[in-house]
NUSE-902362 format. One record per residue (C-alpha): residue number from 1; x, y, z. Coordinates in Angstrom, 1 decimal. Each point is the difference from the previous one (the first is absolute). Layout:
<rs>
<r i="NUM" c1="X" c2="Y" c3="Z"/>
...
</rs>
This chain:
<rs>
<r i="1" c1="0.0" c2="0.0" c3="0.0"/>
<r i="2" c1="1.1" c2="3.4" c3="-1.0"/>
<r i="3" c1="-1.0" c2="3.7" c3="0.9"/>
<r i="4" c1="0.0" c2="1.7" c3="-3.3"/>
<r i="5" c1="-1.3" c2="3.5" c3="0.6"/>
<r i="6" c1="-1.1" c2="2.0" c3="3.4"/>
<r i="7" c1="-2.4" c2="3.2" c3="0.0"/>
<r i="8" c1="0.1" c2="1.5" c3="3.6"/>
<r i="9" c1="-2.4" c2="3.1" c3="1.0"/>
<r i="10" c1="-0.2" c2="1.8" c3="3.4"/>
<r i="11" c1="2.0" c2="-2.6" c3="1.7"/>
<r i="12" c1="1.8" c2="0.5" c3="3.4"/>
<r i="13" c1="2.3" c2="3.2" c3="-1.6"/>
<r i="14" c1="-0.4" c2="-0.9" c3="-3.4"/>
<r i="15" c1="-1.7" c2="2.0" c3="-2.4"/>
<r i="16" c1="-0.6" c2="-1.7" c3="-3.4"/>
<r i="17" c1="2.5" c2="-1.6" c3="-0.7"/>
<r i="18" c1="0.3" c2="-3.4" c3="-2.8"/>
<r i="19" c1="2.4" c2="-2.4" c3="-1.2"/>
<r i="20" c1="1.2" c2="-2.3" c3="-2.5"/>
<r i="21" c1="2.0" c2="-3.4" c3="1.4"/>
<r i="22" c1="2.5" c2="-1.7" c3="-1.0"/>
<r i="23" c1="-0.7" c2="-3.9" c3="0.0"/>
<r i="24" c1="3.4" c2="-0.6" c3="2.2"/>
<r i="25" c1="1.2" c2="2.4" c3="2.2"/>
<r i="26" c1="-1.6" c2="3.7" c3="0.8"/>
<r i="27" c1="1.7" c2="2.5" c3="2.3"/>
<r i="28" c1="-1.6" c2="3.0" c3="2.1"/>
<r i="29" c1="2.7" c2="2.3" c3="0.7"/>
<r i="30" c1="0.7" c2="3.3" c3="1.5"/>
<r i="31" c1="-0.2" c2="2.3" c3="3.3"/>
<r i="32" c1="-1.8" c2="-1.3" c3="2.9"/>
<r i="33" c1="-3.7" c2="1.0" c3="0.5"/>
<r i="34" c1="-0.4" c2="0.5" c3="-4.0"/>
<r i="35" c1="-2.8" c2="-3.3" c3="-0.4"/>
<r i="36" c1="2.8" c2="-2.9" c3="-0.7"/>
<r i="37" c1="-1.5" c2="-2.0" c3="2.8"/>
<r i="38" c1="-3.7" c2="0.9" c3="-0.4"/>
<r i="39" c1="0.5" c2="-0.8" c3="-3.7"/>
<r i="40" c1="1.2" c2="-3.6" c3="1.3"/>
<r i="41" c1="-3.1" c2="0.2" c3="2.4"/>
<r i="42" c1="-2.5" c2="0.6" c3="-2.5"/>
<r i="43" c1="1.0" c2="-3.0" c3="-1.9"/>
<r i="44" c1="-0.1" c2="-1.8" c3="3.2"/>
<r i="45" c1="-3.8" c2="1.3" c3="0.5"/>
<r i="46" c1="-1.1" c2="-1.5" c3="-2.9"/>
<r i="47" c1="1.1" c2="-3.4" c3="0.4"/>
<r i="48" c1="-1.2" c2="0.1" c3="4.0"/>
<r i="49" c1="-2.8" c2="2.7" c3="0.0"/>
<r i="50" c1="1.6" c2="2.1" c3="2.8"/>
<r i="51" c1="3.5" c2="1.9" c3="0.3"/>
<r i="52" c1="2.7" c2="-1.7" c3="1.7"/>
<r i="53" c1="1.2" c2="2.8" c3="2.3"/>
<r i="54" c1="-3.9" c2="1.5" c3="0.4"/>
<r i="55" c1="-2.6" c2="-1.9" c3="0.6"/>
<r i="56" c1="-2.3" c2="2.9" c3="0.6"/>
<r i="57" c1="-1.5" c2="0.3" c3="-3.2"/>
<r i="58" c1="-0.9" c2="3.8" c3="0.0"/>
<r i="59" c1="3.8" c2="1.0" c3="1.4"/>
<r i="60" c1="0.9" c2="-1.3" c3="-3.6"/>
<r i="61" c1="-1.9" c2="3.0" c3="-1.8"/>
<r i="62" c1="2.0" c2="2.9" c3="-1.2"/>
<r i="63" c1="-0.1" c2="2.9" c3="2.1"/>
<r i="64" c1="-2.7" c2="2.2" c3="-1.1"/>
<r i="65" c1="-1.9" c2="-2.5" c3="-1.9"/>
<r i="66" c1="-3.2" c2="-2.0" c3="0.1"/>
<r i="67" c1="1.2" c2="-3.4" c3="-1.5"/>
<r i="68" c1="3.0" c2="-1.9" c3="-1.5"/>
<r i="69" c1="-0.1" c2="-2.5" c3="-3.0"/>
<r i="70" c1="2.5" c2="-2.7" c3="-0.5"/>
<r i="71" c1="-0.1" c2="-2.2" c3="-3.9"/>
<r i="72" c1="2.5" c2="-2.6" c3="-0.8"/>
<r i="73" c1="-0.1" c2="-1.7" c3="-3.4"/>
<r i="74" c1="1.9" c2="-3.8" c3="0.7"/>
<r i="75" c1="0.8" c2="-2.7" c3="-2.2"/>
<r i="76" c1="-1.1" c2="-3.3" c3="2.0"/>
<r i="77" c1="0.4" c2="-3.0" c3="-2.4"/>
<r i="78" c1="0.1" c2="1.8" c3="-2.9"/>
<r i="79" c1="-2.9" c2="2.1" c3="0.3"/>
<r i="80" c1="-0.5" c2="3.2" c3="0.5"/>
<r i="81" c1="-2.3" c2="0.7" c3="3.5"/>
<r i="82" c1="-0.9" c2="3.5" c3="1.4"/>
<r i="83" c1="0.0" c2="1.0" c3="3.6"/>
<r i="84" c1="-1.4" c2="3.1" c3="1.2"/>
<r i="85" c1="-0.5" c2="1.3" c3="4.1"/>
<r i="86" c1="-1.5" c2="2.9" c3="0.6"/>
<r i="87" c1="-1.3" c2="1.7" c3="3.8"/>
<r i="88" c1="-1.8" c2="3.0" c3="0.2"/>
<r i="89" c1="-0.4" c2="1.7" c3="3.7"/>
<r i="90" c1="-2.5" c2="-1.4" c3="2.1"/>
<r i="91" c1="-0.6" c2="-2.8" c3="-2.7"/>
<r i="92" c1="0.6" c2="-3.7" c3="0.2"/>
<r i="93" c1="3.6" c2="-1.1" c3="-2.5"/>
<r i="94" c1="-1.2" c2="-1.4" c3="-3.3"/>
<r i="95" c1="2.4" c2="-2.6" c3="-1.7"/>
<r i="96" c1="-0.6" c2="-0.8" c3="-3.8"/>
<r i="97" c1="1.4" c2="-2.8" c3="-1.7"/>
<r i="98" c1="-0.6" c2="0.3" c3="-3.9"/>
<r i="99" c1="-2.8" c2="2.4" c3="0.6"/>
<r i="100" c1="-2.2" c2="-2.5" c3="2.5"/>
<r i="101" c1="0.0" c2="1.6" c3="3.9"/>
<r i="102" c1="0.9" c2="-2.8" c3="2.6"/>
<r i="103" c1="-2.9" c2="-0.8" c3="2.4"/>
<r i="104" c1="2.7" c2="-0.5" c3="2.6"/>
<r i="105" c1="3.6" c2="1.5" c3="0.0"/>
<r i="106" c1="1.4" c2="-3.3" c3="1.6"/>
<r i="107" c1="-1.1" c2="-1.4" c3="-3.7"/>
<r i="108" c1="3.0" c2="1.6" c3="-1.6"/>
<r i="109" c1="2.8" c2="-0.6" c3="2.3"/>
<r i="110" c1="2.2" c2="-3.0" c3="-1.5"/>
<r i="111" c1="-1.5" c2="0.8" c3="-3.5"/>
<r i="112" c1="3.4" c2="2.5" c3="-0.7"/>
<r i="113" c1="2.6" c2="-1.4" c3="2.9"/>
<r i="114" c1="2.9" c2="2.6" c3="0.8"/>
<r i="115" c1="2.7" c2="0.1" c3="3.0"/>
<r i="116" c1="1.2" c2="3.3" c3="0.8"/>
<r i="117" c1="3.3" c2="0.4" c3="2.4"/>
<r i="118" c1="0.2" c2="3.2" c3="1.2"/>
<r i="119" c1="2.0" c2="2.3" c3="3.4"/>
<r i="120" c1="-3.1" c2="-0.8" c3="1.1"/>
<r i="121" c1="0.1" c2="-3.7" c3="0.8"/>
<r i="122" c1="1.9" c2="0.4" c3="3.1"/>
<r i="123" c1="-2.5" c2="0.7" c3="1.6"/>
<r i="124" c1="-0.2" c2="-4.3" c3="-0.4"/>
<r i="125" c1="2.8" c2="-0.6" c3="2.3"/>
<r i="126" c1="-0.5" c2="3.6" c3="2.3"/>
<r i="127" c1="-3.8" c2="0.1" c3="0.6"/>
<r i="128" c1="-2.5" c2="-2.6" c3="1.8"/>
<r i="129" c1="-1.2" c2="-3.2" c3="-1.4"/>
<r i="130" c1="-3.3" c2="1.6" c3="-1.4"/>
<r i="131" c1="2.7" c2="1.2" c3="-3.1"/>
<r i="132" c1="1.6" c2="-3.2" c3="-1.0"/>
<r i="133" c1="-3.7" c2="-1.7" c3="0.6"/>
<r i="134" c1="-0.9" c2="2.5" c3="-2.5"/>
<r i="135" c1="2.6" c2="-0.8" c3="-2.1"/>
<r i="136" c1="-1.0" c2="-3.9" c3="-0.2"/>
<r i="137" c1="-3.6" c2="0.6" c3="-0.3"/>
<r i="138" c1="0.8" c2="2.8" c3="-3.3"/>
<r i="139" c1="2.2" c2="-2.9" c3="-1.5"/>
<r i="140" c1="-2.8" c2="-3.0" c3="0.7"/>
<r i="141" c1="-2.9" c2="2.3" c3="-1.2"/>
<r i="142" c1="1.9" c2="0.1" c3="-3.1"/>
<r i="143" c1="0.7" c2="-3.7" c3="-0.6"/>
<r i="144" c1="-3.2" c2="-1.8" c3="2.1"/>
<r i="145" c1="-2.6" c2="1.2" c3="-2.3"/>
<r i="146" c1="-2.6" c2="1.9" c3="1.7"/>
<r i="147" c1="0.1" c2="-3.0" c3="2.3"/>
<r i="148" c1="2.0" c2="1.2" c3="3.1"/>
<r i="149" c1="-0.6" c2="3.8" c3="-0.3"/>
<r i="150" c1="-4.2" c2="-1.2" c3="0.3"/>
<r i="151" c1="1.5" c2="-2.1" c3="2.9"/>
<r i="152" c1="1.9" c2="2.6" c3="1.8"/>
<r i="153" c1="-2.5" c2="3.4" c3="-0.6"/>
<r i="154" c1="-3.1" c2="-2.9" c3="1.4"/>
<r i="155" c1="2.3" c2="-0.3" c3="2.7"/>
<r i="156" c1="0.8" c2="3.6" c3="1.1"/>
<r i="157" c1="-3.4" c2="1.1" c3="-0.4"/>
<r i="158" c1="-0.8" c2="-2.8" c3="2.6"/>
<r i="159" c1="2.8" c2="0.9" c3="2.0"/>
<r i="160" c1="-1.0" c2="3.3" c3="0.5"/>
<r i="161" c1="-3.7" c2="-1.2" c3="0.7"/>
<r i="162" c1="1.4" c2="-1.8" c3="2.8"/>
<r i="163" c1="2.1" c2="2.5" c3="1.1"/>
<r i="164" c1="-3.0" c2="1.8" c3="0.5"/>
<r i="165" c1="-2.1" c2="-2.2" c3="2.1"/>
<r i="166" c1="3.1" c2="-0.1" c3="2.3"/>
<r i="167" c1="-0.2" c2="3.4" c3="0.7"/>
<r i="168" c1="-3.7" c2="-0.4" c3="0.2"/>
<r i="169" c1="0.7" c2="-2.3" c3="2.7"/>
<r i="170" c1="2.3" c2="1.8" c3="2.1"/>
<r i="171" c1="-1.7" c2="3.3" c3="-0.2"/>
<r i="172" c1="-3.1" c2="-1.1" c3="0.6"/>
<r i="173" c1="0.2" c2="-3.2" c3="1.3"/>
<r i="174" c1="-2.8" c2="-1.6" c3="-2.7"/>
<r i="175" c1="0.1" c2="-4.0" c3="-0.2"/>
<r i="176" c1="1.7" c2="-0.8" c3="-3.8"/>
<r i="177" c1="-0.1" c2="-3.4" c3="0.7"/>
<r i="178" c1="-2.5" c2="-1.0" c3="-2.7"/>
<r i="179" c1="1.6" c2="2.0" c3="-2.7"/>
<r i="180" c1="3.6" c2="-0.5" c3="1.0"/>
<r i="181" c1="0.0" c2="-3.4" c3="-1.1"/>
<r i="182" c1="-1.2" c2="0.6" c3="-3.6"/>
<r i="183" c1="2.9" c2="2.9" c3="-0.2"/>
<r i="184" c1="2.7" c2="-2.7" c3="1.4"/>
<r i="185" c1="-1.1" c2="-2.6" c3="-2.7"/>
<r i="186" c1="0.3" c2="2.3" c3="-2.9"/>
<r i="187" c1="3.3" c2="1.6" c3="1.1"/>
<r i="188" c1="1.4" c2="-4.4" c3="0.3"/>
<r i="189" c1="-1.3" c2="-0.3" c3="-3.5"/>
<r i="190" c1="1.6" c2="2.7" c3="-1.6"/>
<r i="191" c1="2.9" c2="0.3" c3="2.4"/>
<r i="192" c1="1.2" c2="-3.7" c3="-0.6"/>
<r i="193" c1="-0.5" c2="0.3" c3="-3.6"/>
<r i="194" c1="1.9" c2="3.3" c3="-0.2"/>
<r i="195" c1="2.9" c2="-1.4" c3="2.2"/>
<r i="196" c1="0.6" c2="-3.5" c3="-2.0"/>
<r i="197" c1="0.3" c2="2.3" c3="-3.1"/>
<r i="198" c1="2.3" c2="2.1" c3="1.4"/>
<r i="199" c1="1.8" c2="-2.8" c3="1.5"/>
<r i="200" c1="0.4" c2="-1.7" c3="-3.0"/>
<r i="201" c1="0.9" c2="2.8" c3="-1.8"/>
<r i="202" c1="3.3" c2="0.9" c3="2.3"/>
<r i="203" c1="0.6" c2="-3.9" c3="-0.3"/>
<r i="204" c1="0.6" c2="0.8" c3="-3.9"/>
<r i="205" c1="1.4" c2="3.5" c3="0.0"/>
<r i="206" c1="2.6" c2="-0.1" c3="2.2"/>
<r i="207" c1="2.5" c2="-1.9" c3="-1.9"/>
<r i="208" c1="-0.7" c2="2.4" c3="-3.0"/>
<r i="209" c1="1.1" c2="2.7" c3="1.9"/>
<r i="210" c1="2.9" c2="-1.3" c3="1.7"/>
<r i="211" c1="1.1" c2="-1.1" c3="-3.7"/>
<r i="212" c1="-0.7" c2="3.8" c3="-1.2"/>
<r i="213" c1="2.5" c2="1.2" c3="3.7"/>
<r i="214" c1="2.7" c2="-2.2" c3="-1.1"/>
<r i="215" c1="-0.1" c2="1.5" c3="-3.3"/>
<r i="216" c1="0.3" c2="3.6" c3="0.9"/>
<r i="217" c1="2.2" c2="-0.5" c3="2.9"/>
<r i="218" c1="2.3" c2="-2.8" c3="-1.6"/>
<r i="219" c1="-1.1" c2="-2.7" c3="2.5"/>
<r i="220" c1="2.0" c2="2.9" c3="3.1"/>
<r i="221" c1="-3.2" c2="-0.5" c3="2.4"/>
<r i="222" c1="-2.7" c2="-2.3" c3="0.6"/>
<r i="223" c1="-3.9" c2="1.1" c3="0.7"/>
<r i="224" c1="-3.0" c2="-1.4" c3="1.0"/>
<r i="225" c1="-3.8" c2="0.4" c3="0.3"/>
<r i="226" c1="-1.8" c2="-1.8" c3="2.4"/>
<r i="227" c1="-3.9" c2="0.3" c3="0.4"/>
<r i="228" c1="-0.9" c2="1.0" c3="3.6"/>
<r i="229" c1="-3.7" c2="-0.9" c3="0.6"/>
<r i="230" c1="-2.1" c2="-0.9" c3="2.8"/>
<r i="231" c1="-1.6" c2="-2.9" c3="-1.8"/>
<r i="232" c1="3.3" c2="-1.6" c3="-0.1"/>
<r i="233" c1="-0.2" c2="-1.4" c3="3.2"/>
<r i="234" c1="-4.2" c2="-0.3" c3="0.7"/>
<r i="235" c1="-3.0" c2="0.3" c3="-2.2"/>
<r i="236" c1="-2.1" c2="3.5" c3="-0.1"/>
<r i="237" c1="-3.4" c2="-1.5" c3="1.5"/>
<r i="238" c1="2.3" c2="-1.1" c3="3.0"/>
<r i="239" c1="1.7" c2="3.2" c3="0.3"/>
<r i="240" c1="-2.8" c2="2.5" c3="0.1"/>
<r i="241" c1="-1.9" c2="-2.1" c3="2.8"/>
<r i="242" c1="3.2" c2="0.1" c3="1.7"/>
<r i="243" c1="0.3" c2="3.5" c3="0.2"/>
<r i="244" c1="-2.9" c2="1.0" c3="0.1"/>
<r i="245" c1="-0.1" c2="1.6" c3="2.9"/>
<r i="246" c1="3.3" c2="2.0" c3="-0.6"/>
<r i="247" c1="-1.5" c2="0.9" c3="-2.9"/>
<r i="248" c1="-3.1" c2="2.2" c3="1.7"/>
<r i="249" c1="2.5" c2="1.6" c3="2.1"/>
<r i="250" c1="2.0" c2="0.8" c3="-2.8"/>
<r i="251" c1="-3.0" c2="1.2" c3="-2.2"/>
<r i="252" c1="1.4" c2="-1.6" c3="-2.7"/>
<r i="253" c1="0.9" c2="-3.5" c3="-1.8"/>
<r i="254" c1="3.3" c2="-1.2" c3="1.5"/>
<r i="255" c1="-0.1" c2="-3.0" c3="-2.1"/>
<r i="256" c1="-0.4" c2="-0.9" c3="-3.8"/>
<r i="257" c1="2.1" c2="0.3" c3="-3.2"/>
<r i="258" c1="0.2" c2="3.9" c3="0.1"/>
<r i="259" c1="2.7" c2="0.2" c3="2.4"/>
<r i="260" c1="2.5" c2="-2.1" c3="-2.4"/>
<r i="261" c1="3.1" c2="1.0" c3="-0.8"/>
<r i="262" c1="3.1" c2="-1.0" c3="-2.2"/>
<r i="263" c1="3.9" c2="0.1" c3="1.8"/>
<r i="264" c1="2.6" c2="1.1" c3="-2.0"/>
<r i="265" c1="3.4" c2="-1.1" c3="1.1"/>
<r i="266" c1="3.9" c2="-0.3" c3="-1.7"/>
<r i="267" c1="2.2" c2="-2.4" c3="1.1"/>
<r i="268" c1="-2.4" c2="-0.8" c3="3.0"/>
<r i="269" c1="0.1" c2="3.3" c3="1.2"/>
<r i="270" c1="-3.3" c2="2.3" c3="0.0"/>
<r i="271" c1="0.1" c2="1.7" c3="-3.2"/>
<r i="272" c1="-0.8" c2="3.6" c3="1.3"/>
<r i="273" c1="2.8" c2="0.0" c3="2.9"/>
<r i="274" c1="2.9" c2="-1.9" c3="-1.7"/>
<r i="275" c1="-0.5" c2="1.0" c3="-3.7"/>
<r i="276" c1="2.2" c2="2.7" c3="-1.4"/>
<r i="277" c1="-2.3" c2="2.9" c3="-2.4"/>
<r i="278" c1="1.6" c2="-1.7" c3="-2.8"/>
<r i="279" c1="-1.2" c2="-3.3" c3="0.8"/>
<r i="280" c1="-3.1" c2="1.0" c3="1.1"/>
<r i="281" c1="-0.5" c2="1.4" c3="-3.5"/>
<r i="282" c1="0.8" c2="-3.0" c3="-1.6"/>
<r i="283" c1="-2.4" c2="-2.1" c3="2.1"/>
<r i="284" c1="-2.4" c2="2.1" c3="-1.1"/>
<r i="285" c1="0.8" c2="0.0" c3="-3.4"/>
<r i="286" c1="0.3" c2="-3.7" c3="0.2"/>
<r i="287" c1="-3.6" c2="-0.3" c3="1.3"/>
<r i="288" c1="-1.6" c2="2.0" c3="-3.0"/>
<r i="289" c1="2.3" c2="-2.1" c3="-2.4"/>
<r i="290" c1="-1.4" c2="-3.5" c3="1.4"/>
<r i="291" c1="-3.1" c2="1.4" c3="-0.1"/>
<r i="292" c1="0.0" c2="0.7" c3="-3.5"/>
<r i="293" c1="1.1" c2="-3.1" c3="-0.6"/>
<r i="294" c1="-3.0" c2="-1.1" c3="2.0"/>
<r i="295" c1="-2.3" c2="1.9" c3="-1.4"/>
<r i="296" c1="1.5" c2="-1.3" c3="-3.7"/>
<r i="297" c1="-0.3" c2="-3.5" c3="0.9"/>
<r i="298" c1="-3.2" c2="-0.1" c3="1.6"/>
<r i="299" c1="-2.2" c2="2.2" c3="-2.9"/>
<r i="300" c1="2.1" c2="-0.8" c3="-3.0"/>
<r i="301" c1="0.1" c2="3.5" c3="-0.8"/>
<r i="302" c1="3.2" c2="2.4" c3="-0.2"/>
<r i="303" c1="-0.4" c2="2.5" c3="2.9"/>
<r i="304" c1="1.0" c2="3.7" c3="0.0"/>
<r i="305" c1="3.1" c2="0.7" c3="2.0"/>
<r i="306" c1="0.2" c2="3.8" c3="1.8"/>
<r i="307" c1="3.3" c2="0.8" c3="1.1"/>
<r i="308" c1="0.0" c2="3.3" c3="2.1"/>
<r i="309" c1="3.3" c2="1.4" c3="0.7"/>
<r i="310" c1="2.1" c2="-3.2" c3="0.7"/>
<r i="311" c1="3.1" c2="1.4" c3="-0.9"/>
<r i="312" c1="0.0" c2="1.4" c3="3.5"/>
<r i="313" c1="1.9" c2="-1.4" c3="2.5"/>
<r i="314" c1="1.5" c2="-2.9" c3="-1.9"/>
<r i="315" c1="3.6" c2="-0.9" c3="-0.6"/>
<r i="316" c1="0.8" c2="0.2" c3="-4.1"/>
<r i="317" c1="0.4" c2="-4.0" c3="0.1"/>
<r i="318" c1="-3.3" c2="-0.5" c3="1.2"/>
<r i="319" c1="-1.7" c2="2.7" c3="-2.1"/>
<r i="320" c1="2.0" c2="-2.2" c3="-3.4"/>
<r i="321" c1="-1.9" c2="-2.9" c3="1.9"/>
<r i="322" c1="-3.4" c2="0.9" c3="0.2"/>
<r i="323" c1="0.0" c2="1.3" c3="-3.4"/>
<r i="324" c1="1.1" c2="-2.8" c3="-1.9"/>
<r i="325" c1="-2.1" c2="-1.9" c3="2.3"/>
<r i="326" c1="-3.2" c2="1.8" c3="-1.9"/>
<r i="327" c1="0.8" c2="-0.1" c3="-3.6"/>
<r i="328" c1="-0.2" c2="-3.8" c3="0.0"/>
<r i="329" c1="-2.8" c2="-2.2" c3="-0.6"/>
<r i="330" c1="-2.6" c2="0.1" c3="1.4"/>
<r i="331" c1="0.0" c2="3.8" c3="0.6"/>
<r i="332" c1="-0.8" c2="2.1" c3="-2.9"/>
<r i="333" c1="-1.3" c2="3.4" c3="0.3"/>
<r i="334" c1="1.3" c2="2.2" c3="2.9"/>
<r i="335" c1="-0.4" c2="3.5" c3="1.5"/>
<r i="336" c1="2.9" c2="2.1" c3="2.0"/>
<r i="337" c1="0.3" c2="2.9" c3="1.3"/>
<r i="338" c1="3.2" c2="2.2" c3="1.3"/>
<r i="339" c1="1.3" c2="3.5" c3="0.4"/>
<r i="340" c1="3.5" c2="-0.5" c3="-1.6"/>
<r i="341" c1="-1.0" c2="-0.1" c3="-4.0"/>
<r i="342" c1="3.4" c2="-0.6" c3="-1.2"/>
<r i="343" c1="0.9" c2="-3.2" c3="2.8"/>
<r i="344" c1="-3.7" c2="-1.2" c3="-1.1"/>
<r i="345" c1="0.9" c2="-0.2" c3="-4.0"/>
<r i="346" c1="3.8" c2="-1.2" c3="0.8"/>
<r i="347" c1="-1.1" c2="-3.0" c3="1.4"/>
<r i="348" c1="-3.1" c2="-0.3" c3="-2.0"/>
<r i="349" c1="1.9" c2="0.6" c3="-3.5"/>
<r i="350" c1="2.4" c2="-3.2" c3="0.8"/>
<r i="351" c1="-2.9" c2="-2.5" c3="0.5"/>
<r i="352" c1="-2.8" c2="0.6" c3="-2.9"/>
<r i="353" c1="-0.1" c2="2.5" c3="-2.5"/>
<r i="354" c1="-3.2" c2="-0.1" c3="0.8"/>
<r i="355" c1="-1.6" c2="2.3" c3="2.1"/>
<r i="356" c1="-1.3" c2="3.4" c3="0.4"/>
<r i="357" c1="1.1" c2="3.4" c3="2.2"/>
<r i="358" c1="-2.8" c2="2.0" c3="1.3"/>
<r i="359" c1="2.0" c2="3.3" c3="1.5"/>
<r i="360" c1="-3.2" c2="1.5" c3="2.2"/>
</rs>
């Protein structure tokens, strides 16, 4: 799959602003602040329906303006298949795809698949486990169908149902032991079926990204990812009746598949403590590589690949890594971004002769 054109109006701080692709390698360049990364973002949008950095749909609007439009023309096996997202203030998002509006957003994600790495992903290895659960439900949503993303927004809306009745509870001390039970079941159902995928799917991914580490980082470290889940040790039914109790104190659920979490570690050592910035970044980097490989292998279909800014921070060794890393098979089409124009096209120019400079 290939992005062959972008048309982007009144979004984040870009104007109007459209472009032309090469099929290999395209290249956002100049000062920071200018629209390199948004330009990245709004080709991340349309495969995923939201930006990566804001999820707040109307923060995404241009300054001054009512709405912002987004249109990509792709190439998906050998045909040619529009995609257009437009918001207007105070109005729901509409996605089109060849001219027909989704009843459901969730509908499209997987349809276009792109992995993005961005500054931003440290926020993986720095923040709390609600980031790099994000991370593994964005990646699942893409690959499971609608399947797990039905799963997992059935089983936050129960969640928060139950949620609810606790504070019922404590506030007003109301019996909720007739509709407890019906909450419990539905949160086992989709909880247990939401934790064997993900289970699975760490079972099957790690090795793909340790093989993308050793690549980058010429087999210097060693990493891991280990899935961290209460329903590793004791079944969900089991563990809300267990807790019950601390869980009307608490006012909340204690228990269930929404306080999982991946840890990162190198060389045994937790990631964020023992890591160096330069190996942090190529963890990261690492993780959006074996996803695309994921991604590739699971839908058969060629994902985008956003690089924003990874020049930074890197040794030159590992930047000759990664790229020649992404101009083999099975990559194809990818997207960078940088402030240095002349570094981008030096190292560019000795891979492919194909590829484009956008100066912003």
């Amino acid at each position: 799959m290939i992005l062959k054109r972008l048309y982007i109006l009144n979004f984040k701080n870009i104007a109007d602003k459209e472009f032309s692709f090469s099929e290999k390698i395209n290249c956002f360049v100049g000062n920071n602040g200018i629209g390199k990364t948004n330009s990245l973002d709004a080709i991340y949008h349309l495969g995923m329906t939201k930006s990566y950095f804001n999820t707040t749909t109307s923060y995404n609007i241009r300054l001054g303006e009512e709405f912002y439009l987004l249109e990509g023309t792709f190439l998906k096996e050998n045909r040619e298949e529009n995609v257009v997202c437009s918001v207007k203030k105070g109005q729901k998002k509409v996605i089109k795809r060849n001219g027909k509006i989704y009843d459901k957003l969730s509908e499209h994600i997987g349809a276009f698949p792109v992995v993005i790495v961005s500054p931003a992903d440290r926020d993986l290895i720095h923040e709390g486990s609600d980031t790099r659960r994000k991370f593994l439900d964005g990646m699942l949503s893409q690959v499971q169908s609608s399947a797990y993303l039905d799963a997992l927004l059935r089983y936050n809306k129960v969640l928060s149902q139950r949620n609810s009745l606790l504070k019922q509870f404590y506030e007003n001390q109301h019996t909720i032991t007739d509709t407890l039970p019906i909450y419990d079941d539905q949160l086992d159902h989709y909880g247990t079926k939401i934790f064997q995928i993900r289970k699975d799917f760490i079972r099957e991914f790690v090795p793909i990204f340790q093989e993308q580490y050793a690549h980058i980082s010429k087999g210097k470290e060693k990493v891991d990812i280990q899935y961290d889940s209460q329903l590793n040790n004791q079944d969900l039914k089991n563990l809300l009746k267990v807790h019950f109790s601390q869980d009307i104190s608490l006012q909340y659920t204690s228990q269930g598949i929404h306080k999982d979490d991946l840890i990162f570690s190198i060389n045994g050592q937790p990631m964020k403590k023992f890591a160096s910035q330069g190996q942090q970044k190529s963890f990261l980097i690492a993780l959006k590589l074996a996803q695309f490989h994921y991604l590739y292998k699971a839908t058969e279909v060629t994902p985008l690949l956003l690089l924003d800014d990874i020049f930074d921070k890197l040794d030159n060794e590992r930047v000759s890594q990664i790229i020649h890393l992404v101009i083999s098979p099975p990559f194809r089409q990818i997207f960078l971004s940088d402030t240095d124009s002349k570094r981008t096209e030096e190292i560019i120019r000795e891979i492919t002769p194909n590829y484009q400079i956008f100066k912003l």
